[in-house]
MIDOSE-1310 file (N, C-alpha, C; in nm, 2 decimals, decimal comma, always signed):
residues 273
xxxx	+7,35/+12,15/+8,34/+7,48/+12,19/+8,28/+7,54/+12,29/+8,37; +7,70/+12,29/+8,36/+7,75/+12,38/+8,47/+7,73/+12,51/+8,43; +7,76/+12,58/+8,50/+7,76/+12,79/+8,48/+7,88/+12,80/+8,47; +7,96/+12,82/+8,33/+8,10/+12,82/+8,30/+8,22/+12,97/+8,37
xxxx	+8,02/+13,04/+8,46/+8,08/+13,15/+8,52/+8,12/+13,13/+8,65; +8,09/+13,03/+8,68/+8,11/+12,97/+8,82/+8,24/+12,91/+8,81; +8,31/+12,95/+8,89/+8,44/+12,88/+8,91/+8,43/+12,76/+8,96; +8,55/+12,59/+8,94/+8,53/+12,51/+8,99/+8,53/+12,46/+9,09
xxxx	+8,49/+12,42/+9,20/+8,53/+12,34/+9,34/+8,65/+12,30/+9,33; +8,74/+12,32/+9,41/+8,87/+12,30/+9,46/+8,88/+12,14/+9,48; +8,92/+12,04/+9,47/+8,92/+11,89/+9,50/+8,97/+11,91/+9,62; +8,91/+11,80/+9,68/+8,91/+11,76/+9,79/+9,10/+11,73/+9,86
xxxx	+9,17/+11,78/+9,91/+9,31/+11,77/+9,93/+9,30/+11,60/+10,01; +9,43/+11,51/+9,97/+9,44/+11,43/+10,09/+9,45/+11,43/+10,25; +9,52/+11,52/+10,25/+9,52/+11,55/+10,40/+9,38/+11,60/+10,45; +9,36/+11,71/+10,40/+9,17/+11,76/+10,43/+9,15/+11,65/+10,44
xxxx	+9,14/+11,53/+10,36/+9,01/+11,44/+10,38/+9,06/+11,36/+10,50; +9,17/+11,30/+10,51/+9,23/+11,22/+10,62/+9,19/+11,32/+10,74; +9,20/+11,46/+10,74/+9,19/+11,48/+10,87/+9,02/+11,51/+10,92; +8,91/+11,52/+10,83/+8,78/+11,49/+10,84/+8,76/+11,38/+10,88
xxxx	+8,79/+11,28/+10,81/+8,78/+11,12/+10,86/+8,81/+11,07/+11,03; +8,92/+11,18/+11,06/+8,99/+11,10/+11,18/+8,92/+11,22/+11,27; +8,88/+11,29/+11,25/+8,79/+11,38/+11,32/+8,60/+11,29/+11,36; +8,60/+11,32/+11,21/+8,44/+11,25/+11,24/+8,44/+11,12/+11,35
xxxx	+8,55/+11,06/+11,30/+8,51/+10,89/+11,33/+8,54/+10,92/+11,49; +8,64/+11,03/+11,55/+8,62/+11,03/+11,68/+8,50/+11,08/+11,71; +8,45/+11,17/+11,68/+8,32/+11,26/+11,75/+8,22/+11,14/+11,73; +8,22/+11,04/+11,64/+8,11/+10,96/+11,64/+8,10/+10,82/+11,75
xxxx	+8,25/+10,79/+11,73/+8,30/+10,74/+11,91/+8,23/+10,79/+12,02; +8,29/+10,92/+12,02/+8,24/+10,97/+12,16/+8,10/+11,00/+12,17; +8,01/+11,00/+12,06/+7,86/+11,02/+12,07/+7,78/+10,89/+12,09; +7,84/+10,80/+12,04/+7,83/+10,64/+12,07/+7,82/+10,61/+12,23
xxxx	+7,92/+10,64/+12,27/+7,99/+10,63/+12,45/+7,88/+10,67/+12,49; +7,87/+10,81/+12,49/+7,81/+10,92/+12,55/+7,63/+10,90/+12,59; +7,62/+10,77/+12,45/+7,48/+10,75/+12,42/+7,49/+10,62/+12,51; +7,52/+10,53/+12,52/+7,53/+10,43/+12,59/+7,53/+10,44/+12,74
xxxx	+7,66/+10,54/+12,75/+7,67/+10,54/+12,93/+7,53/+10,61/+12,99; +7,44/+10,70/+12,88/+7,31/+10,76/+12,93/+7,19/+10,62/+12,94; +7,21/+10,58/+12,84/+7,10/+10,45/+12,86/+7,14/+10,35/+12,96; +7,27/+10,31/+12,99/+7,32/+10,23/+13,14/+7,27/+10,31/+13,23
xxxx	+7,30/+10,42/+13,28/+7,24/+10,51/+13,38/+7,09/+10,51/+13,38; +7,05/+10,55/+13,29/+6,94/+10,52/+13,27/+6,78/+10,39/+13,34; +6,86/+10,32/+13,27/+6,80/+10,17/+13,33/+6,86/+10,18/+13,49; +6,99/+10,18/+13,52/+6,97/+10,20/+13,69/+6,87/+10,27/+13,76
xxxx	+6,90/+10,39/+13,73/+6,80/+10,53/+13,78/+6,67/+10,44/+13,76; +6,64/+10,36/+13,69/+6,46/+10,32/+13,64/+6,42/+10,25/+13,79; +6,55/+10,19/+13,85/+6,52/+10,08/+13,98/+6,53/+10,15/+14,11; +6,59/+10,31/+14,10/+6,60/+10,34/+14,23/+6,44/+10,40/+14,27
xxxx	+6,44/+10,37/+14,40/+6,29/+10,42/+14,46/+6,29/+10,60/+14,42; +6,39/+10,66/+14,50/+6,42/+10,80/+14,46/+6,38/+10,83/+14,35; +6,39/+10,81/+14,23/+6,38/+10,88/+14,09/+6,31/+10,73/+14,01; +6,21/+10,77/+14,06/+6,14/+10,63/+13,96/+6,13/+10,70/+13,80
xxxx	+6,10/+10,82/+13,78/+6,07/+10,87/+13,64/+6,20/+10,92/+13,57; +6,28/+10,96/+13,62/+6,40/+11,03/+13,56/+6,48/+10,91/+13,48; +6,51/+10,77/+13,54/+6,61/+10,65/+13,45/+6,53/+10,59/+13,36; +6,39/+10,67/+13,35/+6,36/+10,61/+13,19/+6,32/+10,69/+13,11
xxxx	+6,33/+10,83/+13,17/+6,29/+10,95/+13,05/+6,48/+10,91/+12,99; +6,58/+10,89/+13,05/+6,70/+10,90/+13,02/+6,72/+10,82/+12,95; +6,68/+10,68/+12,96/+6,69/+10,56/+12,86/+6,59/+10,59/+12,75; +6,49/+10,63/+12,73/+6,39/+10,66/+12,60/+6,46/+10,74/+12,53
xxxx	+6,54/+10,90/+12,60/+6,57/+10,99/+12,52/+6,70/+10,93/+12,45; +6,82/+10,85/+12,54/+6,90/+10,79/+12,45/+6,89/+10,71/+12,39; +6,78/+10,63/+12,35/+6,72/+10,57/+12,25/+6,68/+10,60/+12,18; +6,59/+10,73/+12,19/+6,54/+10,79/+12,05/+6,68/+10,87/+11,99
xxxx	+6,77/+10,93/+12,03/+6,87/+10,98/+12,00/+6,97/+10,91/+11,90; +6,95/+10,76/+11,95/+7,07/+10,69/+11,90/+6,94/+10,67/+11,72; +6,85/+10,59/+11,75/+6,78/+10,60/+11,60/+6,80/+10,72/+11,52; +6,73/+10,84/+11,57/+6,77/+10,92/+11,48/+6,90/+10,93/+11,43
xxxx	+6,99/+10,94/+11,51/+7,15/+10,89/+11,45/+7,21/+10,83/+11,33; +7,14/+10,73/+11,37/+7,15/+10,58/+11,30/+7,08/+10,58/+11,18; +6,94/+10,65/+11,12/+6,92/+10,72/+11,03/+6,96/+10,79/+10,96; +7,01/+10,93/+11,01/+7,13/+11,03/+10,97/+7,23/+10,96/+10,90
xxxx	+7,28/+10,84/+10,99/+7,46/+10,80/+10,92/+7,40/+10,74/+10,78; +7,27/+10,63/+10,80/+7,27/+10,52/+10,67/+7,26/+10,64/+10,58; +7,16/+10,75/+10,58/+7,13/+10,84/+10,49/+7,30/+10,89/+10,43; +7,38/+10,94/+10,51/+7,49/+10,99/+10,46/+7,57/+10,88/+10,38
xxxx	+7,56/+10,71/+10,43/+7,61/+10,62/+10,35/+7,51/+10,62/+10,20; +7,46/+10,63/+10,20/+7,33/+10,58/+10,08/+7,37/+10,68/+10,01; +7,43/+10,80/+10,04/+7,46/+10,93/+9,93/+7,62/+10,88/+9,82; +7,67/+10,78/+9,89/+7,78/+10,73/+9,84/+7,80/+10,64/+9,74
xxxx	+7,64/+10,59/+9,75/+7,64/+10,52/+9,61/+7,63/+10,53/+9,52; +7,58/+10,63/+9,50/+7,61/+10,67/+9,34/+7,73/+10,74/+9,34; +7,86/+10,66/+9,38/+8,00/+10,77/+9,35/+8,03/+10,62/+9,20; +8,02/+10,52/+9,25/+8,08/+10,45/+9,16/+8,02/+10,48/+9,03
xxxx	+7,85/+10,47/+9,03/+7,82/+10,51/+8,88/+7,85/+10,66/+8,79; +7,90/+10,79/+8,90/+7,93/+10,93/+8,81/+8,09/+10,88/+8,80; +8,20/+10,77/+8,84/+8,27/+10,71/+8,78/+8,28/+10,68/+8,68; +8,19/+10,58/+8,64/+8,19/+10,52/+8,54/+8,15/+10,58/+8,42
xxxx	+8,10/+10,74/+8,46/+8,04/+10,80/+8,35/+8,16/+10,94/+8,33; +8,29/+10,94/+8,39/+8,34/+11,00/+8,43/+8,36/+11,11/+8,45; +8,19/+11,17/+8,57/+8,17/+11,26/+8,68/+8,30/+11,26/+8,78; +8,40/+11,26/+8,77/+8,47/+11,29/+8,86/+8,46/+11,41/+8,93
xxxx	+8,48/+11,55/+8,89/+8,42/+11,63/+8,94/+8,29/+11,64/+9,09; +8,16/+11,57/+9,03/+8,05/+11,57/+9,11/+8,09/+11,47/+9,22; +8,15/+11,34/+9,20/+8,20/+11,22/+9,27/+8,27/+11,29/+9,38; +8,35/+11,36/+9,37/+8,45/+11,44/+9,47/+8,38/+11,55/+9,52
xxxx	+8,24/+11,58/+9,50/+8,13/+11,69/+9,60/+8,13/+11,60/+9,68; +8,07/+11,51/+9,62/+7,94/+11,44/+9,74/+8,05/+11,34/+9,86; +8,16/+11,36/+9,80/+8,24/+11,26/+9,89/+8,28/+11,35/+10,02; +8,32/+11,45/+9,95/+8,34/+11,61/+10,04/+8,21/+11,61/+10,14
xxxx	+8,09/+11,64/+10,09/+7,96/+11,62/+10,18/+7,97/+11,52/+10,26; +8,04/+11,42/+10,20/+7,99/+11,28/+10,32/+8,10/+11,26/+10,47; +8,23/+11,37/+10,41/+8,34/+11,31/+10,50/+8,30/+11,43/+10,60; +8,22/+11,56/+10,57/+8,16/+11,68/+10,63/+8,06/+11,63/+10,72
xxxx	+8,02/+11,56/+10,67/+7,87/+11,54/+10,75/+7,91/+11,43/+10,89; +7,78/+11,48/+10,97/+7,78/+11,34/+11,08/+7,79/+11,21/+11,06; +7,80/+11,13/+11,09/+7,75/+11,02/+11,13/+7,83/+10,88/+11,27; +7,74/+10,80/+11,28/+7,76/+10,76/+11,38/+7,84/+10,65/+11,38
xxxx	+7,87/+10,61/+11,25/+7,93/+10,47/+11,23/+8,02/+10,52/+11,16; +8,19/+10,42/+11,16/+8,29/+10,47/+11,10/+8,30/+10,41/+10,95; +8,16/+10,37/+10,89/+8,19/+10,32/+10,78/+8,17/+10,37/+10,66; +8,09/+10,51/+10,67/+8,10/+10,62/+10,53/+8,18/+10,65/+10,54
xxxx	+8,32/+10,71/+10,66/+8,42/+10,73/+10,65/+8,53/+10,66/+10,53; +8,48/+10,54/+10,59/+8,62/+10,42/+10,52/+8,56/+10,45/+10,33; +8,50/+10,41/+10,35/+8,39/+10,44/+10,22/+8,38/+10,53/+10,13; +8,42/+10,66/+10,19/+8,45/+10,81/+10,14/+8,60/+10,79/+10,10
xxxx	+8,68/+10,80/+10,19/+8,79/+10,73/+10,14/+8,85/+10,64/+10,02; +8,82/+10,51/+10,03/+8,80/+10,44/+9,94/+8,80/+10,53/+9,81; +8,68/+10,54/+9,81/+8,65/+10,61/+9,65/+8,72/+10,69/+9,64; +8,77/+10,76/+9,73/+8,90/+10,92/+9,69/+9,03/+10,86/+9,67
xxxx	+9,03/+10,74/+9,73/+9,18/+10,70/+9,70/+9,17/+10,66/+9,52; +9,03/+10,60/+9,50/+9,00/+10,52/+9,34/+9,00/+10,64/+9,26; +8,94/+10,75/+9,27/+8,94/+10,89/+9,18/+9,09/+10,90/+9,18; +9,14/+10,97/+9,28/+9,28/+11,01/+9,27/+9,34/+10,91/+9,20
xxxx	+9,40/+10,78/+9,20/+9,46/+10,64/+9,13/+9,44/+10,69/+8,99; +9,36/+10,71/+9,00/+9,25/+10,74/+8,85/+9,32/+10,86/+8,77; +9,27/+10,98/+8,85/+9,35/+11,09/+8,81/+9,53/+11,10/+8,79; +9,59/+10,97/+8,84/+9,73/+11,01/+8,86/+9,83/+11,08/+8,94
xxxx	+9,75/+11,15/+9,04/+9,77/+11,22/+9,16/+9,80/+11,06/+9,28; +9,93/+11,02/+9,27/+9,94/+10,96/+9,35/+10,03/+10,92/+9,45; +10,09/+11,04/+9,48/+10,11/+11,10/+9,61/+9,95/+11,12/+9,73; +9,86/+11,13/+9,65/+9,76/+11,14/+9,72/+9,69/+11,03/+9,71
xxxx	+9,66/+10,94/+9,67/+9,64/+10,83/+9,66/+9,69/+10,76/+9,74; +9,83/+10,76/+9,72/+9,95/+10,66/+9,86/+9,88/+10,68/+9,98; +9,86/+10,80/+9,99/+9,86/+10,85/+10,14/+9,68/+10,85/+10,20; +9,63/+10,86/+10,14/+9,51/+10,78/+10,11/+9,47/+10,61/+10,18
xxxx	+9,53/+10,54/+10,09/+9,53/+10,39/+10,12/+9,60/+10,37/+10,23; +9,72/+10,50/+10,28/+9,83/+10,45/+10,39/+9,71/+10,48/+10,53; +9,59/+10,51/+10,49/+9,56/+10,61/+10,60/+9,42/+10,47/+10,61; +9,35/+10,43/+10,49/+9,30/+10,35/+10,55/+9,34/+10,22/+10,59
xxxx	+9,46/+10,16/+10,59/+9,51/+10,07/+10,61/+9,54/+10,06/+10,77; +9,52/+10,18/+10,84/+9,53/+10,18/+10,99/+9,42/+10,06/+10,98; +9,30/+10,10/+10,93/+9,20/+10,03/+11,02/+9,19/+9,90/+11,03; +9,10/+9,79/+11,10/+9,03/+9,68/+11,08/+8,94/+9,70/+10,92
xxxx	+8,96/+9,56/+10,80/+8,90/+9,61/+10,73/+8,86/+9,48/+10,66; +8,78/+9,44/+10,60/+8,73/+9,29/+10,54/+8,87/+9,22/+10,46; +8,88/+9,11/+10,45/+8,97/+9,06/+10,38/+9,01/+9,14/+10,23; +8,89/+9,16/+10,16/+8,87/+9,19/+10,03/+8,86/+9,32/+10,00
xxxx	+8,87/+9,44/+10,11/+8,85/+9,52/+10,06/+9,04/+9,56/+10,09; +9,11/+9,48/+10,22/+9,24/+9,51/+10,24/+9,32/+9,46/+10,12; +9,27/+9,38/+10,07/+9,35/+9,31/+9,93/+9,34/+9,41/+9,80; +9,21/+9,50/+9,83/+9,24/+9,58/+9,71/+9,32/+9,69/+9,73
xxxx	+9,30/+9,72/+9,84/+9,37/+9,84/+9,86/+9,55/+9,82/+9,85; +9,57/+9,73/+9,91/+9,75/+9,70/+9,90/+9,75/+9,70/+9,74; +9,67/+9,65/+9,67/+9,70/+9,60/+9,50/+9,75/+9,76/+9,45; +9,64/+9,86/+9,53/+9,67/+9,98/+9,49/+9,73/+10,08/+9,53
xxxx	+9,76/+10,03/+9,63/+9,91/+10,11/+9,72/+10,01/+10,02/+9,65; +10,04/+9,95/+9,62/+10,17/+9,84/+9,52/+10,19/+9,94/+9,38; +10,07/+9,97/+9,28/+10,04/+10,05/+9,20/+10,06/+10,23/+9,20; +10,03/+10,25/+9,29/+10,07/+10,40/+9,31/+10,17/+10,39/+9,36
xxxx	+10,25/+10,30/+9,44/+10,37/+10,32/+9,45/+10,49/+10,32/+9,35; +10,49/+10,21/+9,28/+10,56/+10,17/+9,15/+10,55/+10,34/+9,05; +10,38/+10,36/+9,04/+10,40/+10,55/+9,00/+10,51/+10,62/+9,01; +10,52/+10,63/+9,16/+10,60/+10,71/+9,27/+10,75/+10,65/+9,23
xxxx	+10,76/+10,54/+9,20/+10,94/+10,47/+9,23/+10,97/+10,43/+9,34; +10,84/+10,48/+9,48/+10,90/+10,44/+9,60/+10,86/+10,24/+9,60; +10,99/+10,22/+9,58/+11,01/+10,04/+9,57/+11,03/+10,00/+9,69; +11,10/+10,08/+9,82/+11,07/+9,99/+9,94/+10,88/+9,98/+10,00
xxxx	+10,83/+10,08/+9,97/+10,68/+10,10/+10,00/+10,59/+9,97/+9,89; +10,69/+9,94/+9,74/+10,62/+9,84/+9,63/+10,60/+9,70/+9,74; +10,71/+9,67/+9,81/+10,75/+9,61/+9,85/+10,69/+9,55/+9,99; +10,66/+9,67/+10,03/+10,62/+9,60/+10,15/+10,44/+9,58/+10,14
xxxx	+10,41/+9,68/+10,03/+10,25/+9,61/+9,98/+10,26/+9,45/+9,94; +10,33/+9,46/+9,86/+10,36/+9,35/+9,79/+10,37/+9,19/+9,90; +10,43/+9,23/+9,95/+10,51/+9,15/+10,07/+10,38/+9,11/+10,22; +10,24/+9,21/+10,18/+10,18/+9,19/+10,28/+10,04/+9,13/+10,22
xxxx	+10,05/+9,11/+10,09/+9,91/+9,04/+10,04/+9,89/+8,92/+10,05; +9,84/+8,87/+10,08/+9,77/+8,68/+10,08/+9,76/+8,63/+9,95; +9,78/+8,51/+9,95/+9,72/+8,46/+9,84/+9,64/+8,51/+9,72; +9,62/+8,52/+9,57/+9,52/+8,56/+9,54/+9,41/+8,47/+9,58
xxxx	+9,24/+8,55/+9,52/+9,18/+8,45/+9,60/+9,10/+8,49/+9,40; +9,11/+8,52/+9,33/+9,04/+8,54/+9,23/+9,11/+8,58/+9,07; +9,08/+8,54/+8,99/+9,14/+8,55/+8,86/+9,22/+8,70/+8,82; +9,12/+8,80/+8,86/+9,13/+8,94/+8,84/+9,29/+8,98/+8,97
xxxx	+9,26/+8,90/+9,04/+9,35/+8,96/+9,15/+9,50/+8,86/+9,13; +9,52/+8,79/+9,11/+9,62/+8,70/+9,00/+9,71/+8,82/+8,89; +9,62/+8,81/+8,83/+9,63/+8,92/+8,70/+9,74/+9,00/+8,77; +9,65/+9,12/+8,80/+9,68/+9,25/+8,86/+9,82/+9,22/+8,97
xxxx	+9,85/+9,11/+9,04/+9,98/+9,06/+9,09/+10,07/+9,08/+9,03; +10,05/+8,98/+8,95/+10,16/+8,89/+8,86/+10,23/+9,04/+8,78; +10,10/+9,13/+8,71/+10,12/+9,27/+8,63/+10,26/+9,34/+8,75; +10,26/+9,37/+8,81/+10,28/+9,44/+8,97/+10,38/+9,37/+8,98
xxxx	+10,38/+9,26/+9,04/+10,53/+9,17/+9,07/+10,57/+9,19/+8,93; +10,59/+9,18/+8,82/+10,67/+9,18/+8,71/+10,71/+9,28/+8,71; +10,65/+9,40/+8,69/+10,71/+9,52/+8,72/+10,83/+9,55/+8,78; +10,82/+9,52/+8,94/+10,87/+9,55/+9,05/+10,99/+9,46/+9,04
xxxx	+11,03/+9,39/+9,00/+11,13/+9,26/+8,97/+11,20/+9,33/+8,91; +11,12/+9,40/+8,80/+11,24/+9,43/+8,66/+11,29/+9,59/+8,72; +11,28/+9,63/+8,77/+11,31/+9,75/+8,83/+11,39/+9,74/+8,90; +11,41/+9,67/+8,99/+11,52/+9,60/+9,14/+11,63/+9,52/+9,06
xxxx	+11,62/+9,47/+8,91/+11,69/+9,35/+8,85/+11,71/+9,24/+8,93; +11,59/+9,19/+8,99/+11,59/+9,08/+9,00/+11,51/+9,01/+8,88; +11,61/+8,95/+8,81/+11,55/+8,87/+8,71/+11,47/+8,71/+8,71; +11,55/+8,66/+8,83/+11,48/+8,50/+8,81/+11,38/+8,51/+8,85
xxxx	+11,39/+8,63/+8,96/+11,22/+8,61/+9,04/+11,11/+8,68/+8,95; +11,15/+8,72/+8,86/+11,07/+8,80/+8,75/+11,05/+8,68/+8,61; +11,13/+8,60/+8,62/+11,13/+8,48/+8,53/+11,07/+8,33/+8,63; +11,00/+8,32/+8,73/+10,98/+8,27/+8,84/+10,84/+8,19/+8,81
xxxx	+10,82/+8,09/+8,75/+10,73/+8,05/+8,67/+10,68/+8,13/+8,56; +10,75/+8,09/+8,47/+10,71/+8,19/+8,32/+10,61/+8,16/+8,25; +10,55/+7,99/+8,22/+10,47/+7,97/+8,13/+10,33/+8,00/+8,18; +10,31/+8,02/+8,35/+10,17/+8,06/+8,37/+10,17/+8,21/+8,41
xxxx	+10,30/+8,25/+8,43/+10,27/+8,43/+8,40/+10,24/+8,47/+8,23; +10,32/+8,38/+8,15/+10,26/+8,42/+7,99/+10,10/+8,42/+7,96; +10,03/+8,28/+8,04/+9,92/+8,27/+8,02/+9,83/+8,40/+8,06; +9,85/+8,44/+8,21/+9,80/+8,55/+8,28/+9,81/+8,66/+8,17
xxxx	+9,95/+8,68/+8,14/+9,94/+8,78/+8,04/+9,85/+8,83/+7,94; +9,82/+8,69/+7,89/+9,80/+8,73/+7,73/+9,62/+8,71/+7,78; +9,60/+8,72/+7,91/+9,40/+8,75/+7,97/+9,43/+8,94/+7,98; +9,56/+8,99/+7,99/+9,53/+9,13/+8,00/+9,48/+9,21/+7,93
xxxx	+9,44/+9,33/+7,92/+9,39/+9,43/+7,80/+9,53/+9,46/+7,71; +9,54/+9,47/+7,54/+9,55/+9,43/+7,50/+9,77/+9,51/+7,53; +9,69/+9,68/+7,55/+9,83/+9,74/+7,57/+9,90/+9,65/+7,75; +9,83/+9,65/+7,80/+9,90/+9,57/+7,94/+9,96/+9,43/+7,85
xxxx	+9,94/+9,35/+7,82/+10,03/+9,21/+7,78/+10,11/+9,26/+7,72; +10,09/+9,39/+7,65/+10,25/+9,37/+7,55/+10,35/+9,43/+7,64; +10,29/+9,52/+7,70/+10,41/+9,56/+7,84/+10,47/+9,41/+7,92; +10,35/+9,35/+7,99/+10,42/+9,23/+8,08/+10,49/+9,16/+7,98
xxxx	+10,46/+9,12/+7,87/+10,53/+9,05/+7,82/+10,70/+9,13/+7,73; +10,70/+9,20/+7,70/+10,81/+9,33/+7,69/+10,90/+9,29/+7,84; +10,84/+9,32/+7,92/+10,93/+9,30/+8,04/+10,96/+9,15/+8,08; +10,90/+9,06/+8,07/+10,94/+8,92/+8,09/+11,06/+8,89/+8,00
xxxx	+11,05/+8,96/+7,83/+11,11/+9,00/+7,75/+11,23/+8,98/+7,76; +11,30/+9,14/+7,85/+11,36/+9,21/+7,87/+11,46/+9,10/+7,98; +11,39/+9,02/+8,07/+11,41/+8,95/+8,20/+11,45/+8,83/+8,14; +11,43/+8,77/+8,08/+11,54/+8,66/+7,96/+11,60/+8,73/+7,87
xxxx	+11,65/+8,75/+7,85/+11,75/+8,85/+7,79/+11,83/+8,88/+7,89; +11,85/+8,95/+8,01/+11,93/+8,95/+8,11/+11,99/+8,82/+8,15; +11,89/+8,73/+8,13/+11,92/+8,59/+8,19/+11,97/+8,50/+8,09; +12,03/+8,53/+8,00/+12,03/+8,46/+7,86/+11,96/+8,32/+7,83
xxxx	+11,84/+8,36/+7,79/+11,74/+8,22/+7,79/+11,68/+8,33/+7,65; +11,78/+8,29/+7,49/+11,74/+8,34/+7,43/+11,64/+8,30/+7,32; +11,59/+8,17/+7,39/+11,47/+8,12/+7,32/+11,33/+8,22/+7,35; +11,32/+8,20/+7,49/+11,23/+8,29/+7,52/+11,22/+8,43/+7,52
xxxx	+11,34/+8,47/+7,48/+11,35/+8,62/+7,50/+11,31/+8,69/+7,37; +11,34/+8,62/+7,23/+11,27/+8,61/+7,11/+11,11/+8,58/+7,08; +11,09/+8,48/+7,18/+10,94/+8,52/+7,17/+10,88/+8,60/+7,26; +10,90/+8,58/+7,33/+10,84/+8,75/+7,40/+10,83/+8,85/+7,36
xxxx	+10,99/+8,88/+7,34/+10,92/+8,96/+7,20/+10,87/+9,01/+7,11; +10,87/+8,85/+7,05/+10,77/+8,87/+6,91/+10,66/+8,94/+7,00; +10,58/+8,88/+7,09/+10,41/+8,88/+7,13/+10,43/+9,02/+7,14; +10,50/+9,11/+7,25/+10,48/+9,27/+7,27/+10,50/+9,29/+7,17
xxxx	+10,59/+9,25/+7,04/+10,60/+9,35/+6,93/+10,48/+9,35/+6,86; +10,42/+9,26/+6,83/+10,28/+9,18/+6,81/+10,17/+9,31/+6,84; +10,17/+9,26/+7,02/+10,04/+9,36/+7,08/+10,09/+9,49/+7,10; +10,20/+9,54/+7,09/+10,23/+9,66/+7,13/+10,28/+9,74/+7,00
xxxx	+10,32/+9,93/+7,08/+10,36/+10,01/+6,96/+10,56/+9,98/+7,06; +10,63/+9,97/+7,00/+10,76/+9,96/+7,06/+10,83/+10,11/+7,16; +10,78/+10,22/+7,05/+10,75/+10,39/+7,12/+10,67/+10,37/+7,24; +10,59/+10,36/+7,24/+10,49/+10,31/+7,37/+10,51/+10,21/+7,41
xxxx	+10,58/+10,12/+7,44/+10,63/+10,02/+7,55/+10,79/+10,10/+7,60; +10,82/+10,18/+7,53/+11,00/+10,22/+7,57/+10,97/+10,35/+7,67; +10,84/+10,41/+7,60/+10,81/+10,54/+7,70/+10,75/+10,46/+7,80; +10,67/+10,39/+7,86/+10,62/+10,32/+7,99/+10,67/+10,30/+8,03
xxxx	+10,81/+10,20/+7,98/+10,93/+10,15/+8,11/+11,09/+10,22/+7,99; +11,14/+10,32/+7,96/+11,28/+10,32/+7,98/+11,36/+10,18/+7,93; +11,37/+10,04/+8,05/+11,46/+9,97/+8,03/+11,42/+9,90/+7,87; +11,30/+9,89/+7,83/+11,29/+9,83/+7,75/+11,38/+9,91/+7,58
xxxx	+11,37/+10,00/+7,60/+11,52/+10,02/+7,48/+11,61/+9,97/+7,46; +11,66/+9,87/+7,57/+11,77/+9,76/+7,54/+11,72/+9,65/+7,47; +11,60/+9,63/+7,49/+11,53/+9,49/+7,35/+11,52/+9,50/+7,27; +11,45/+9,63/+7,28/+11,45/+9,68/+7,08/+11,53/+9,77/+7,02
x	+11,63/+9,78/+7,11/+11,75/+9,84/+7,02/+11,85/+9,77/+6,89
């Protein structure tokens, strides 16, 4: 249990962490290099008559060098895994030590970086702090990064931006994702693009195959459908398609409180007024 006389750890700032990341990941570049051009030398030096002993004390020592290394970094990755379970138990707090530890510490590979990251951008998202979050995702999106881990991250740069209001940034997430490739990721689109439609008043493209955005909807948690559907709502009703705009209706008035769908989005006080 904590010592309530202990003051808290300061959270990790975005920038601090972006600027550890882009720190580490150089020094571990250049220790990489540094390790390699000794073991090339190395092996040469092993062939010249002159120094028969020196190009393989040089290749052994940058070999043992590079292992222990390589040790060091997995150990600093392996400390990261338990960030998703004090998540789920919501250790945020301790999640944001050890992330702080991990962007502090060495390693040789730039992938506890991305990793560390990652999770700070998902705490912050989490927290609502997203200003830091944006900048976050904007920072790992420099890099090369697996299909699936770039697809989440735009989902959540699309999301923290919409936060924010910044809609040319919704936009250009939006505008950079592939296909879905999964039910969940469908979902979380369709949520996102409906949003972002009704905000710009573009309404067709917000009414832009309606009967399998309804279906999508009504897989959401229970307060999310009455929103998407509130705003599809809202989006026939602009469009005068007042069949549909009655039932949509009905469903958010259904799953939702109408106070709590008017405070989330504003425009919707013109439906249930």
């Amino acid at each position: 249990m904590a010592d309530p006389s202990q003051p808290s750890p300061v959270p990790l700032a975005a920038e601090q962490a972006i600027r550890l990341a882009r720190s580490g990941i150089r020094r571990g570049a250049l220790v990489r290099w540094a390790l390699m051009l000794i073991g090339i030398t190395g092996v040469v030096l092993a062939g010249a008559e002159r120094t028969p002993s020196i190009g393989p004390a040089m290749a052994l020592g940058a070999a043992l060098a590079w292992v222990m290394l390589v040790v060091r970094s997995v150990r600093s990755q392996q400390d990261l895994l338990g960030v998703p379970v004090l998540l789920e138990h919501h250790h945020q707090e301790q999640a944001d030590q050890i992330i702080a530890a991990s962007l502090r510490a060495f390693s040789i590979f730039r992938a506890p970086r991305m990793q560390a990251l990652q999770h700070l951008a998902s705490i912050r998202h989490e927290q609502r702090r997203s200003q830091d979050a944006a900048a976050l995702i904007s920072e790992l999106l420099r890099y090369r990064l697996s299909p699936t881990a770039r697809t989440s991250l735009l989902l959540l740069r699309a999301e923290s931006s919409l936060e924010l209001n910044d809609l040319p940034a919704v936009h250009a997430a939006l505008s950079s994702l592939p296909p879905p490739a999964s039910l969940g990721e469908s979902m979380k689109l369709m949520q996102l693009q409906t949003d972002y439609c009704v905000r710009v008043g573009a309404w067709a493209a917000a009414l832009d195959n309606l009967p399998w955005k309804v279906e999508l909807a009504e897989l959401l948690p229970t307060e999310d459908a009455a929103w998407v559907q509130g705003l599809l709502a809202l989006a026939a009703q602009r469009s005068n398609l007042p069949e549909w705009r009655a039932w949509l209706q009905r469903r958010a008035e259904l799953l939702g409180d109408r106070a709590t769908l008017v405070q989330r989005q504003p425009l919707l006080n013109e439906l249930f007024a």
